[in-house]
DOMARRO-99284 format. One record per residue (C-alpha): residue in one letter; x, y, z. Coordinates in Angstrom, 1 decimal, m for minus. Layout:
BEGIN
site type:A, east:X, north:Y, up:Z;
...
END
This chain:
BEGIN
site type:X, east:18.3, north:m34.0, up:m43.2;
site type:X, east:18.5, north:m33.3, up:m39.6;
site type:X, east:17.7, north:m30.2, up:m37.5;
site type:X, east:21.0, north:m28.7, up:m35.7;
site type:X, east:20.8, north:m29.3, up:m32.0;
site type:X, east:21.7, north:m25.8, up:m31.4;
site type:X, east:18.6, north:m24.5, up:m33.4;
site type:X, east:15.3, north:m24.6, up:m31.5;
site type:X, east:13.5, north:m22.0, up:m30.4;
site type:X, east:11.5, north:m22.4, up:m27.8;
site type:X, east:8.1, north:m21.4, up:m26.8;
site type:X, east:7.8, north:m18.6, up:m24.3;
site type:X, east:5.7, north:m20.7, up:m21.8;
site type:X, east:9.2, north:m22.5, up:m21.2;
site type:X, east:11.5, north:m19.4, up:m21.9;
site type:X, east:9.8, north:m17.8, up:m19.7;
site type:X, east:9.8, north:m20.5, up:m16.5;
site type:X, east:13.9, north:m20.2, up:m17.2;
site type:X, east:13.9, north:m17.3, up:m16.7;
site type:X, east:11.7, north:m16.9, up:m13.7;
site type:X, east:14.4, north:m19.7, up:m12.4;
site type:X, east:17.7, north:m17.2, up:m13.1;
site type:X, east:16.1, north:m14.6, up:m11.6;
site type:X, east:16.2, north:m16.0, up:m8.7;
site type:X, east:19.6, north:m16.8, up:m8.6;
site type:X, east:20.5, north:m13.8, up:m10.1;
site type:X, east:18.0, north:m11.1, up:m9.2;
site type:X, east:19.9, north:m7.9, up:m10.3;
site type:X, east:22.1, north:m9.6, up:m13.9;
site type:X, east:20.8, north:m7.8, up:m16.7;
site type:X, east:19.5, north:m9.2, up:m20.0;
site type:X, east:22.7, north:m9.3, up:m21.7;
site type:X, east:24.2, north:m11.5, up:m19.3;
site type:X, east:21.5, north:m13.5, up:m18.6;
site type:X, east:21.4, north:m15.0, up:m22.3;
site type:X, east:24.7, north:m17.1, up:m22.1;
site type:X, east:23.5, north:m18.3, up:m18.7;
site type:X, east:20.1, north:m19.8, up:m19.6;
site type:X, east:22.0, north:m20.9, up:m23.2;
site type:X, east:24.5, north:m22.9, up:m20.7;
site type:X, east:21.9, north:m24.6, up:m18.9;
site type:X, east:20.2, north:m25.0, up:m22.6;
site type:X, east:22.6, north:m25.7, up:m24.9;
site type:X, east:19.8, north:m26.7, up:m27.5;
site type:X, east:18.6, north:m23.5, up:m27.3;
site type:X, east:18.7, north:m20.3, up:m29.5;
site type:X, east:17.8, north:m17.4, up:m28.1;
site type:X, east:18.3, north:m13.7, up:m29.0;
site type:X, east:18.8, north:m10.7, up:m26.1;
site type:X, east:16.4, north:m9.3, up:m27.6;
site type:X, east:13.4, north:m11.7, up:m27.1;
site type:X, east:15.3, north:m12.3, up:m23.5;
site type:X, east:14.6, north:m8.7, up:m22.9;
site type:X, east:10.5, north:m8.7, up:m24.1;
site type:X, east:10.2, north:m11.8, up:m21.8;
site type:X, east:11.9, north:m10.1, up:m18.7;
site type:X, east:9.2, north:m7.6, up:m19.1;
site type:X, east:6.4, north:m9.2, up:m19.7;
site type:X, east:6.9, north:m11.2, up:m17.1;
site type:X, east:7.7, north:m8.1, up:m14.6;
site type:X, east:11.5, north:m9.7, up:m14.3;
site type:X, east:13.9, north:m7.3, up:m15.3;
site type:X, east:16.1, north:m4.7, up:m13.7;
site type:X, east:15.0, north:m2.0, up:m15.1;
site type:X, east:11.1, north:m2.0, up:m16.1;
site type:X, east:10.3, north:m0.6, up:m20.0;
site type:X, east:8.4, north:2.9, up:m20.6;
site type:X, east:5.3, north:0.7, up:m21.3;
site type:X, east:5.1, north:m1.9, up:m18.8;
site type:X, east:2.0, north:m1.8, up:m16.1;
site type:X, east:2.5, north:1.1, up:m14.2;
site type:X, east:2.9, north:0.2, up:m10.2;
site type:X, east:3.3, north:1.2, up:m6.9;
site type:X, east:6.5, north:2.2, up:m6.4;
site type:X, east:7.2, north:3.4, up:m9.8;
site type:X, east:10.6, north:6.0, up:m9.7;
site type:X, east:10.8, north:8.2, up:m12.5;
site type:X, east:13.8, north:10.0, up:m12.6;
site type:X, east:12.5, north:12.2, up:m15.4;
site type:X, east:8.6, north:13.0, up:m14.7;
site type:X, east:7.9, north:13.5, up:m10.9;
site type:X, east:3.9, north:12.8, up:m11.1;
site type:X, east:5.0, north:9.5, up:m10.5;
site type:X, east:5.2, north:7.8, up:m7.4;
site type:X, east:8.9, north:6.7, up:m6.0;
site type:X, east:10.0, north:4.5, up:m3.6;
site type:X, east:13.4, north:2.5, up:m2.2;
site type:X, east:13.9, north:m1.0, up:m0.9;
site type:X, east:14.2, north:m0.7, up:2.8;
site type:X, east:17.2, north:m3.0, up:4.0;
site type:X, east:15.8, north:m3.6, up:7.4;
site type:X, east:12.4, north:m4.9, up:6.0;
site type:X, east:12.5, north:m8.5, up:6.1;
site type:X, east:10.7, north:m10.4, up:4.1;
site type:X, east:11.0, north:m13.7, up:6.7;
site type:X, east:9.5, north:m12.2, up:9.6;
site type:X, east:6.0, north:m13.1, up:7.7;
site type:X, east:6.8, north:m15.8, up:5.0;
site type:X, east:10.0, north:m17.3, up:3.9;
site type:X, east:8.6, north:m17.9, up:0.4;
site type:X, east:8.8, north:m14.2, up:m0.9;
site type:X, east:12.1, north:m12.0, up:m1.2;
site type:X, east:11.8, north:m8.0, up:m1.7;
site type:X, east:13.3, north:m7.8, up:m5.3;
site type:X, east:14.2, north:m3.6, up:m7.2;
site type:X, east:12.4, north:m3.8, up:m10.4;
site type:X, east:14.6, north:m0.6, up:m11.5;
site type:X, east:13.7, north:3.0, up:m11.7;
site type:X, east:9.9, north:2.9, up:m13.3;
site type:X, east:8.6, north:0.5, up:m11.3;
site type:X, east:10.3, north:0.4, up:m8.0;
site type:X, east:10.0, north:m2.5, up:m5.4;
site type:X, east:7.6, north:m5.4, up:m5.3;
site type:X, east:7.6, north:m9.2, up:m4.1;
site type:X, east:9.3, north:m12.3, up:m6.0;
site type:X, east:8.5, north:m16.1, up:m4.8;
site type:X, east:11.4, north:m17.7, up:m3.7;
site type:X, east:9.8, north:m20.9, up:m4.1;
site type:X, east:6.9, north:m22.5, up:m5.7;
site type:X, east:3.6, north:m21.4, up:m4.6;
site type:X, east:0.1, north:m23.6, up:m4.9;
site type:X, east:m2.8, north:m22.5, up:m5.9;
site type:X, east:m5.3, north:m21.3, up:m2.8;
site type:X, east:m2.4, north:m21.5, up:m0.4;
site type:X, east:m1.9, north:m18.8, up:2.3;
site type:X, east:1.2, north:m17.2, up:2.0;
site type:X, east:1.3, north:m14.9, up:5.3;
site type:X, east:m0.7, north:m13.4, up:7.6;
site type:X, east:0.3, north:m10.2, up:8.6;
site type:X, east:m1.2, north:m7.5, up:11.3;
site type:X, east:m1.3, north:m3.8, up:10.9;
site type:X, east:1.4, north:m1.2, up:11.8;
site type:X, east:m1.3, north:1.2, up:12.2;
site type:X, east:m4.6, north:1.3, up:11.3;
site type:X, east:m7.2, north:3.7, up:10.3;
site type:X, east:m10.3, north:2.5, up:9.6;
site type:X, east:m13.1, north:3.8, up:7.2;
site type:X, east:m15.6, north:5.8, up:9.4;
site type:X, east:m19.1, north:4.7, up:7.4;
site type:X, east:m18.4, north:0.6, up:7.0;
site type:X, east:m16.4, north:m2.2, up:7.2;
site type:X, east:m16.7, north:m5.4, up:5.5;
site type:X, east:m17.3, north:m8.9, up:8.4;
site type:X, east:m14.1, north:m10.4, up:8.0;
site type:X, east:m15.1, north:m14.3, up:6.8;
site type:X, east:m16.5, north:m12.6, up:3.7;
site type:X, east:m13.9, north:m10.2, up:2.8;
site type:X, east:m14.1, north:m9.2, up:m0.8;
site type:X, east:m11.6, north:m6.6, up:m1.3;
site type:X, east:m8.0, north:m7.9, up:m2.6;
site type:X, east:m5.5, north:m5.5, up:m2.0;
site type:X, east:m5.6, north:m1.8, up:m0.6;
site type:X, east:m8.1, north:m1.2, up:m3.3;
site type:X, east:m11.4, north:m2.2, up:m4.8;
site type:X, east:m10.6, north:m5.5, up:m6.2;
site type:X, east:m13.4, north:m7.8, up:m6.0;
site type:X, east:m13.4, north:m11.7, up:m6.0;
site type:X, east:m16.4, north:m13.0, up:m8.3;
site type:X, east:m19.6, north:m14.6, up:m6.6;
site type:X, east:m18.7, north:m13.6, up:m3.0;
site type:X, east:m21.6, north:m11.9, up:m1.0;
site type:X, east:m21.4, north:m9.3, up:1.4;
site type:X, east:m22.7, north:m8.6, up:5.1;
site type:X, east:m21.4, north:m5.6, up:6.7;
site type:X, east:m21.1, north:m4.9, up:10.7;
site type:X, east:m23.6, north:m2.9, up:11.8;
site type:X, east:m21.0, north:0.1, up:13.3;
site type:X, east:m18.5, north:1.3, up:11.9;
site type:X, east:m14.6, north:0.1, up:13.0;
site type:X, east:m14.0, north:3.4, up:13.8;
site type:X, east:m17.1, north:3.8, up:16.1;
site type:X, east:m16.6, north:0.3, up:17.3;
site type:X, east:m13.4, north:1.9, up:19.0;
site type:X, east:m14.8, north:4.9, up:20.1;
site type:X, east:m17.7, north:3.0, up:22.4;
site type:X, east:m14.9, north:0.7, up:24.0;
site type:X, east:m16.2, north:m2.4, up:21.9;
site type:X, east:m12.7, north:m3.2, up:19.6;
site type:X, east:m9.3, north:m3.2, up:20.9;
site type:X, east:m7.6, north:1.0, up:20.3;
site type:X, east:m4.6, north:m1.4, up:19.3;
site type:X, east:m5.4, north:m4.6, up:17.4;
site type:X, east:m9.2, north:m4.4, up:16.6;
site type:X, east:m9.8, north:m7.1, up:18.2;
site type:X, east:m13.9, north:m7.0, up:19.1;
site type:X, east:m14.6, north:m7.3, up:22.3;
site type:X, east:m18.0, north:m8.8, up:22.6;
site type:X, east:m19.0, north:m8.1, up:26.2;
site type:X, east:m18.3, north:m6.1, up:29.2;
site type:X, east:m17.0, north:m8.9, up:30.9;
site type:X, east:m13.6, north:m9.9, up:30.9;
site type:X, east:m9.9, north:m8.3, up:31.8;
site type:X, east:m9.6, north:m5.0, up:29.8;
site type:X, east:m7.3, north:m2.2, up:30.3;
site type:X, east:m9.5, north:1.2, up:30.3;
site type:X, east:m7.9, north:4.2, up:28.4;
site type:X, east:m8.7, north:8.2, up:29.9;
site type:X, east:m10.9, north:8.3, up:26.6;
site type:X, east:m13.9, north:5.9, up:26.1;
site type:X, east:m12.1, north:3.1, up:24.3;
site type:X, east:m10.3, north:0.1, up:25.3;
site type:X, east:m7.5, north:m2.3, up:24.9;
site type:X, east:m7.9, north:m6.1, up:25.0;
site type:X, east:m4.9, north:m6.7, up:27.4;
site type:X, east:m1.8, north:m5.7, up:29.1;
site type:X, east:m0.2, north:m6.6, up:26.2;
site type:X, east:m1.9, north:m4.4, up:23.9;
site type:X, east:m2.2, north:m1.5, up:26.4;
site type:X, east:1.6, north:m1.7, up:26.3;
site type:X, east:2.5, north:m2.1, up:22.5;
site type:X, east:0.1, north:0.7, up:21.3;
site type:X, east:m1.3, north:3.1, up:24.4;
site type:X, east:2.1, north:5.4, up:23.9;
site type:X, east:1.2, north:5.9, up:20.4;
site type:X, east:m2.4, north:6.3, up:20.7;
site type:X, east:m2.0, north:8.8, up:23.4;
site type:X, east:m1.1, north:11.5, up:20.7;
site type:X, east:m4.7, north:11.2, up:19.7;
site type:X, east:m6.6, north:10.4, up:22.5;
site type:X, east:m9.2, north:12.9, up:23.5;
site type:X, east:m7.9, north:12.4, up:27.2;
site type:X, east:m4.5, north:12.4, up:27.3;
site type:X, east:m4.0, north:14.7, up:24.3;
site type:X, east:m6.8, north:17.7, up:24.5;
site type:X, east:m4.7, north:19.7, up:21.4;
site type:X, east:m5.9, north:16.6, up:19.6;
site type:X, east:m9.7, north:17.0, up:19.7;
site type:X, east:m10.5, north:19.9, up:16.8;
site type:X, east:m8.5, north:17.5, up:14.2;
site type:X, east:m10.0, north:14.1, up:15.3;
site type:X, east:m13.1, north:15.7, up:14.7;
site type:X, east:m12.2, north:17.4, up:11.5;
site type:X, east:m11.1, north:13.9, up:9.8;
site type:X, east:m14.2, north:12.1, up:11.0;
site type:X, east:m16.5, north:14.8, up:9.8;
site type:X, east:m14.8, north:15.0, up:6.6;
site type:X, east:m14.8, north:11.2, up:6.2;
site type:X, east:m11.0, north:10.7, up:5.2;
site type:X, east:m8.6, north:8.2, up:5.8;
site type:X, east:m5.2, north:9.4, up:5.2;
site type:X, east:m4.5, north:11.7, up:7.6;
site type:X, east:m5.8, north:10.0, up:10.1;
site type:X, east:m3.6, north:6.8, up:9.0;
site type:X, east:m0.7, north:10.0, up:8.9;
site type:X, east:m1.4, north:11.0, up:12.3;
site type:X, east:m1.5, north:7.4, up:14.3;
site type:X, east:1.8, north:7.1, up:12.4;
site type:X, east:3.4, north:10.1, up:13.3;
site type:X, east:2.1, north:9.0, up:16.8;
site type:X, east:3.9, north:5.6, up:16.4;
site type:X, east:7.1, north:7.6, up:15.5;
site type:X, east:6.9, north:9.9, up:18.9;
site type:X, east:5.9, north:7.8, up:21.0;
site type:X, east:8.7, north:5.5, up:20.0;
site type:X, east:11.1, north:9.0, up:20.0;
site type:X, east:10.1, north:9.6, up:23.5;
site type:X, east:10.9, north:5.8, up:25.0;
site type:X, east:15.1, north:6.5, up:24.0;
site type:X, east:17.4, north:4.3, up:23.6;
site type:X, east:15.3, north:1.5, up:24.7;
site type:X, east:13.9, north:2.2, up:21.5;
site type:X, east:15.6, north:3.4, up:19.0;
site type:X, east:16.1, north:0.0, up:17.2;
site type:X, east:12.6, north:m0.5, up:16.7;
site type:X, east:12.4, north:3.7, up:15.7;
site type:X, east:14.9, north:3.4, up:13.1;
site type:X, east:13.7, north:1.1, up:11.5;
site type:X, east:10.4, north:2.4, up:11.3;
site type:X, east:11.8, north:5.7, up:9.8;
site type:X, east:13.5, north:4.0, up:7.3;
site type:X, east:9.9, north:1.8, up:6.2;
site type:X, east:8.2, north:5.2, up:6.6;
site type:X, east:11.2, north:7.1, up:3.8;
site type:X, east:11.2, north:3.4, up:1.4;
site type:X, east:7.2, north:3.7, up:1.4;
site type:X, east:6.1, north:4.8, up:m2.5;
site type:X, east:4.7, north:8.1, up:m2.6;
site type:X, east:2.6, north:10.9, up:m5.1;
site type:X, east:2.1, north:14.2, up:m3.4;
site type:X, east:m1.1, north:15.1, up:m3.9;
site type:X, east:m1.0, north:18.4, up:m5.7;
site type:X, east:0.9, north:16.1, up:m8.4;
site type:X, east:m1.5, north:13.3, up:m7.8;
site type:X, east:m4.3, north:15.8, up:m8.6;
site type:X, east:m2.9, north:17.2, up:m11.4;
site type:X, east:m3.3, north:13.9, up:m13.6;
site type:X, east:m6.6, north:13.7, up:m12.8;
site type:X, east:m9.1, north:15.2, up:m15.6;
site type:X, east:m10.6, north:18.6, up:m15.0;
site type:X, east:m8.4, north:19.3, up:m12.1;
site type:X, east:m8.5, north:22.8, up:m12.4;
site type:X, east:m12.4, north:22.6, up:m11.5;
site type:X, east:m11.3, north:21.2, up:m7.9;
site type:X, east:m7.9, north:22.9, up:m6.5;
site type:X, east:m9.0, north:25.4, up:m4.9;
site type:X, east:m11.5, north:23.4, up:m2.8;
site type:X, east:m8.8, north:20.9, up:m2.4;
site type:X, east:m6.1, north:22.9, up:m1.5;
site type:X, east:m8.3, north:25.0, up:1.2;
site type:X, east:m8.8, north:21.7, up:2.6;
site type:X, east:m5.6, north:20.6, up:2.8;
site type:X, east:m4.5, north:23.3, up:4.6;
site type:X, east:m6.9, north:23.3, up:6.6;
site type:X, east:m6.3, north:19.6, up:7.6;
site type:X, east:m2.4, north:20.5, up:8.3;
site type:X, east:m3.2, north:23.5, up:10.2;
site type:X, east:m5.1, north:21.2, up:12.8;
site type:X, east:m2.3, north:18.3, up:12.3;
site type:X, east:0.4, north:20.8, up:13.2;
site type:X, east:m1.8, north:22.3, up:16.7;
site type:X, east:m2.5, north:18.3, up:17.3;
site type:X, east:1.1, north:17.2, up:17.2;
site type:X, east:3.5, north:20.0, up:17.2;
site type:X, east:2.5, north:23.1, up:18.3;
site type:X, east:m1.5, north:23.2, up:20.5;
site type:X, east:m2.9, north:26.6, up:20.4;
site type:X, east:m3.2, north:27.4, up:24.7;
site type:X, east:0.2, north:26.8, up:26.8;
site type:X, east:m1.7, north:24.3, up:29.0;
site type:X, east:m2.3, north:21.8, up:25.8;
site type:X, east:1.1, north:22.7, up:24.6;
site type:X, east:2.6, north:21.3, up:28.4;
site type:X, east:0.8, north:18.5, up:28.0;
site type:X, east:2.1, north:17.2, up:24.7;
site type:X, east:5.6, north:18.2, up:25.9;
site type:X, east:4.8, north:15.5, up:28.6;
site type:X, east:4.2, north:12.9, up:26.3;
site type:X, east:6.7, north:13.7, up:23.8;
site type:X, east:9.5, north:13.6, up:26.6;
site type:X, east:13.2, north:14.6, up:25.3;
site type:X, east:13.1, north:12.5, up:22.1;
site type:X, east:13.7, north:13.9, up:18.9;
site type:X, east:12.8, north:12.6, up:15.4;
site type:X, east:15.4, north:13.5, up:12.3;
site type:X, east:15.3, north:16.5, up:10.4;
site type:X, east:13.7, north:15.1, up:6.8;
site type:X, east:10.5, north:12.9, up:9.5;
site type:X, east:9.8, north:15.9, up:10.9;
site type:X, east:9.3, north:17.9, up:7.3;
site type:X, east:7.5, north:15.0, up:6.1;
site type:X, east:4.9, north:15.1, up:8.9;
site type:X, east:4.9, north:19.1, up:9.8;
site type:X, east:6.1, north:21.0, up:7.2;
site type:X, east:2.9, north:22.0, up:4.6;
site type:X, east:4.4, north:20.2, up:1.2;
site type:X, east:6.3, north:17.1, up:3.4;
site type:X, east:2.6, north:16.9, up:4.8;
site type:X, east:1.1, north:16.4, up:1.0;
site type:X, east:3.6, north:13.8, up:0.3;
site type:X, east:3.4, north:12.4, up:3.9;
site type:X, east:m0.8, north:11.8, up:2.8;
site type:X, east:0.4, north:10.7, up:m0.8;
site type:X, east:1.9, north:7.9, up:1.1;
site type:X, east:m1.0, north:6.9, up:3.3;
site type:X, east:m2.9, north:6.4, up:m0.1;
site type:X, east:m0.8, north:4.6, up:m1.7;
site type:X, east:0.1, north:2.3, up:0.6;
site type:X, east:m3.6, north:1.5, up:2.6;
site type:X, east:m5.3, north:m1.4, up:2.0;
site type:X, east:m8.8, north:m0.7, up:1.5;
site type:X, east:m10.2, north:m1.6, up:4.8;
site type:X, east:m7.4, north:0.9, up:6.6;
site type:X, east:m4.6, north:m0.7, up:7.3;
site type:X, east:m0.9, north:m0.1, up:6.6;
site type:X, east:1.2, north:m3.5, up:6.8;
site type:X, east:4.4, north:m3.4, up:6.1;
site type:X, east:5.5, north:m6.4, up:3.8;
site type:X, east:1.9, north:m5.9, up:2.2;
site type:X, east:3.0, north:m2.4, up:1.0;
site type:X, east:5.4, north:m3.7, up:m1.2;
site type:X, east:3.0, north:m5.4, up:m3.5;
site type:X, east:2.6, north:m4.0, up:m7.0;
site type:X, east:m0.7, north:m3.9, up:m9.3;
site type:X, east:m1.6, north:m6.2, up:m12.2;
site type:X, east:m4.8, north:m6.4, up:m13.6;
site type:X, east:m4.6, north:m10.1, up:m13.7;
site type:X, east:m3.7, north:m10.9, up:m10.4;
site type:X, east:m2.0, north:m14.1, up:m9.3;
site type:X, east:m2.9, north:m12.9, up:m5.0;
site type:X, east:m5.4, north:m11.9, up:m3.1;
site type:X, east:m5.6, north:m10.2, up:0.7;
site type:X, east:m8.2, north:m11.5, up:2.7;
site type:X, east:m10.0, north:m11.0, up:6.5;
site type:X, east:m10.5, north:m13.7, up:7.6;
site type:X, east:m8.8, north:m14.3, up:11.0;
site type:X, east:m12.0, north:m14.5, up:13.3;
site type:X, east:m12.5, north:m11.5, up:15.3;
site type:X, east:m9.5, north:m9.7, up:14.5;
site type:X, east:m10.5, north:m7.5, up:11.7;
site type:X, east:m7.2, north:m5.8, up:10.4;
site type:X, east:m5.2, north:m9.2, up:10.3;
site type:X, east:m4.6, north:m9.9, up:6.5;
site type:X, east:m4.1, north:m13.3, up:4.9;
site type:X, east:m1.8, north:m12.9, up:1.4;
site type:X, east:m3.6, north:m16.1, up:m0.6;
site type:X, east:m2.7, north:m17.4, up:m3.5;
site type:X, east:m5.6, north:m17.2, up:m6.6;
site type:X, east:m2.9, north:m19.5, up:m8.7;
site type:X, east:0.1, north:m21.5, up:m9.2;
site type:X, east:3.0, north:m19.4, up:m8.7;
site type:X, east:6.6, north:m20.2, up:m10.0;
site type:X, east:9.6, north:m19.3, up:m8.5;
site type:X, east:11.0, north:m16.0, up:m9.5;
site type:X, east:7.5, north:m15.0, up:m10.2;
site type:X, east:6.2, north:m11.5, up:m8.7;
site type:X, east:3.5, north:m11.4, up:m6.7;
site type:X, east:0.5, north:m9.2, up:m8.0;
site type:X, east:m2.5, north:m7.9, up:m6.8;
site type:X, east:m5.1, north:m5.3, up:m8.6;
site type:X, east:m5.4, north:m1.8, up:m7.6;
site type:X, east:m8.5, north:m1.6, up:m9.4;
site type:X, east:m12.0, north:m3.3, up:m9.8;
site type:X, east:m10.5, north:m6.4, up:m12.6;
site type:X, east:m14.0, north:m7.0, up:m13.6;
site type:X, east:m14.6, north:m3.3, up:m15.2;
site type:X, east:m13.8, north:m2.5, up:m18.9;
site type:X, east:m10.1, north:m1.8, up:m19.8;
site type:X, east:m11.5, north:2.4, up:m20.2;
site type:X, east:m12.6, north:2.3, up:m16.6;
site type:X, east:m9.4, north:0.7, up:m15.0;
site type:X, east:m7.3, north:2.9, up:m16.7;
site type:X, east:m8.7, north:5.9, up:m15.5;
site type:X, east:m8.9, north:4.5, up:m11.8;
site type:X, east:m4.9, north:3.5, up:m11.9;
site type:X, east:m4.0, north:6.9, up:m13.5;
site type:X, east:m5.9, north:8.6, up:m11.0;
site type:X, east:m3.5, north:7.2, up:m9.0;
site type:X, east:m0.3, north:8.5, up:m10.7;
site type:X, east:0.5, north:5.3, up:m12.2;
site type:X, east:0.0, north:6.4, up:m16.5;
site type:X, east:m1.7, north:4.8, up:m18.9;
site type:X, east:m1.9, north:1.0, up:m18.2;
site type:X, east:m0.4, north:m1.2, up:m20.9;
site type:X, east:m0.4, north:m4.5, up:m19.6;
site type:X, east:m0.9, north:m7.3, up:m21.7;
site type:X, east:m4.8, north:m7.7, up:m20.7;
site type:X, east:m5.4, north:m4.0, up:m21.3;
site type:X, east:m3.8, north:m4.3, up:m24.9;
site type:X, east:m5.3, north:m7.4, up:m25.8;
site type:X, east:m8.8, north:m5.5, up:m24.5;
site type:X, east:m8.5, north:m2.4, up:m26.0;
site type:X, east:m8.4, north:m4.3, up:m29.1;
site type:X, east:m12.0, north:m6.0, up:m29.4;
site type:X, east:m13.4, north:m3.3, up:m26.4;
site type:X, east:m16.3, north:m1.4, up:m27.5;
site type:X, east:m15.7, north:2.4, up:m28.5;
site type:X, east:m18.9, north:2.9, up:m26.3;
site type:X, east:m16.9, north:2.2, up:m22.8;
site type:X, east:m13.9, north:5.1, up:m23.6;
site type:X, east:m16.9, north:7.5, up:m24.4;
site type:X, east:m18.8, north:6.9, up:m21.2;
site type:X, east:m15.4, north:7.1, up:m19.5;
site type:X, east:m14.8, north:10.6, up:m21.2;
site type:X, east:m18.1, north:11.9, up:m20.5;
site type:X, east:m17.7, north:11.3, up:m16.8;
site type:X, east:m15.0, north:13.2, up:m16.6;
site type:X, east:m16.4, north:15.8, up:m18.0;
site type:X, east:m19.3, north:15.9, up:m15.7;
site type:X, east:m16.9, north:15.7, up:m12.7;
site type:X, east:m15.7, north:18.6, up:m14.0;
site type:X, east:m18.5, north:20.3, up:m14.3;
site type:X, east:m19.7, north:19.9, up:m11.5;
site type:X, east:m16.8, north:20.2, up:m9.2;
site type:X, east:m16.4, north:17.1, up:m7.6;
END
């Protein structure tokens, strides 16, 4: 007695590759009708919605993303705002960097990410993409042939050693010695370079003209209301709103060129609204023993936006305030850009972003932004462009299938399912329940949730 034709079930290795295939054909069809399409092209198949449906999530594939799939950048939770939310930007496009990627809405919980269009080998580089602004730790950067950070967090790749520059990027720009625009070193006095009114530099005419109007906001020359904030951020060691201040100086200085413009300045608001965001008094409330902290965290944030606001929007002394006039011109920036960067709780949200969406050495890229978090990452983001230190190259760590998403970890993979957890819900992302974590939690040692517990505690404690 023979099998019917109609009866085999197949493994999810190959249900899975089908439906990596549909998806890109039919990146928005739900579940439901994607069953009788991947029966037609299977006729010997049998195959319930159901099973369709675990796949699609698993996988990271469907429209709408379950309660307990990883949590990731970009999540949008209609129902519980300490997440963070995002929106597909129309006027990102994907093909300015790599044809082999699409922008694809993975539905309300997690948000936006990056699906291969095509088949992607293993080690291959996908894109290389440069920073739209860049903000650079202040204590070390990492020599960019042996960058070891995937991502805009601490992911690590196995076996790689590390040599470090003896300045910091940051003082690098200060003493003339990297490009103020591309970070480009500059490894001698020698040479064509366009001198700012402040001590750094730019490479060329070229660089002097894409980014001197927006570094003007913050120059210590051309922008004197600036000064007591620069100073502040450096002091205090932190990135964001300094990565929040270059961009609201991007935004002006765009603003104040007019219609010449106003392409380019539209469509840099609209990346700037899409970009996922976690205000920070939400970020901090998921974060153990929060209570211990808010008060110092909130007399620093206010702080912080006090000196933003006298930097960009309104100096202290009439003479500083004529001179920003000057440099803002008549251009105006809309209504919701101008809470986001000024107003006190648009500011938190504003620094929620810069978070988020950094990778780890400073930089915010645009197409990079969109990438979402798995603990078993199938990318990683390198520096290794010679000399240019912010340029990022997207390389593949395996063979990646068509309608697959593109994933790189948030978190250090190699540390115990406890410790990752706690890093990604630190971020606002939940409790991670990917597949690794499960699988982990399962045979992982009682011993590493203890030590993870007992941290927090002391962090608590002591205030920090």
């Amino acid at each position: 007695m023979t099998t019917p034709a109609s009866s085999i079930s197949p493994s999810d290795d190959a249900l899975a590759k089908e439906l990596r295939d549909l998806r890109v054909q039919y990146p928005t069809t739900g579940a439901a009708k994607l069953v009788p399409l991947l029966l037609a092209s299977n006729p010997t198949w049998t195959v319930s919605e159901k099973r369709v449906r675990k796949i699609l999530q698993k996988e990271g594939l469907s429209t709408s993303a379950a309660p307990g799939a990883t949590p990731n950048k970009g999540s949008n939770v209609d129902e519980d705002d300490s997440f963070p939310t995002s929106h597909i930007v129309d006027s990102v496009d994907p093909a300015k960097w790599s044809k082999k990627v699409r922008v694809a809405d993975f539905g309300s919980r997690k948000g936006k990410g990056l699906v291969a269009t095509e088949p992607i080998a293993e080690n291959e580089h996908i894109w290389v993409e440069d920073p739209l602004i860049t903000s650079p730790e202040s204590w070390v950067i990492v020599y960019p042939s042996l960058s070891w950070l995937c991502g805009r967090t601490l992911s690590f790749l196995n076996g790689v050693s590390v040599s470090y520059f003896p300045r910091e990027l940051d003082q690098l720009h200060r003493n003339g010695q990297a490009c103020l625009y591309c970070s480009k070193i500059i490894r001698s006095s020698g040479g064509y370079h366009i001198e700012c009114k402040c001590s750094g530099v730019f490479c060329n005419r070229l660089c002097s003209s894409r980014g001197g109007g927006a570094h003007a906001f913050l120059c210590v020359g051309q922008n004197p209301a600036s000064i007591p904030f620069v100073r502040f951020i450096r002091d205090e060691n932190w990135k964001a709103p300094g990565a929040l201040a270059r961009l609201a100086g991007v935004l002006l200085s765009l603003a104040s060129k007019g219609p010449s413009a106003a392409q380019e300045l539209t469509h840099t608001i609209d990346y700037v609204r899409g970009l996922a965001g976690l205000s920070l008094d939400k970020r901090t409330r998921v974060i153990s023993n929060w209570q211990a902290t808010q008060t110092a965290s909130e007399e620093l944030w206010k702080k912080t936006h006090l000196l933003f606001v006298q930097a960009l929007q309104s100096p202290t002394t009439p003479a500083d305030a004529n001179i920003l006039a000057r440099l803002k011109g008549k251009g105006e920036l809309p209504a919701d850009i101008l809470h986001l960067l000024f107003d006190y709780d648009g500011f938190l949200l504003g620094l929620g972003k810069m978070s988020l969406n950094m990778e780890a050495h400073g930089g915010l890229y645009v197409l990079h932004s969109h990438i979402n978090h798995s603990c078993s990452s199938n990318i990683s983001v390198r520096h290794i462009t010679t000399n240019h230190s912010q340029r990022i190259t997207i390389i593949a760590r395996k063979n990646i299938d068509a309608g697959e998403e593109l994933l790189a970890s948030y978190v250090n993979p190699s540390n115990d399912v406890w410790a990752r957890r706690r890093e990604l819900k630190e971020w606002g992302f939940g409790v991670c329940n990917c597949e690794r974590c499960l699988e982990e939690e399962k045979t992982a040692p009682p011993e590493g949730q203890q030590k993870v517990e007992l941290e927090d505690e002391l962090r608590g404690f002591l205030g920090v």
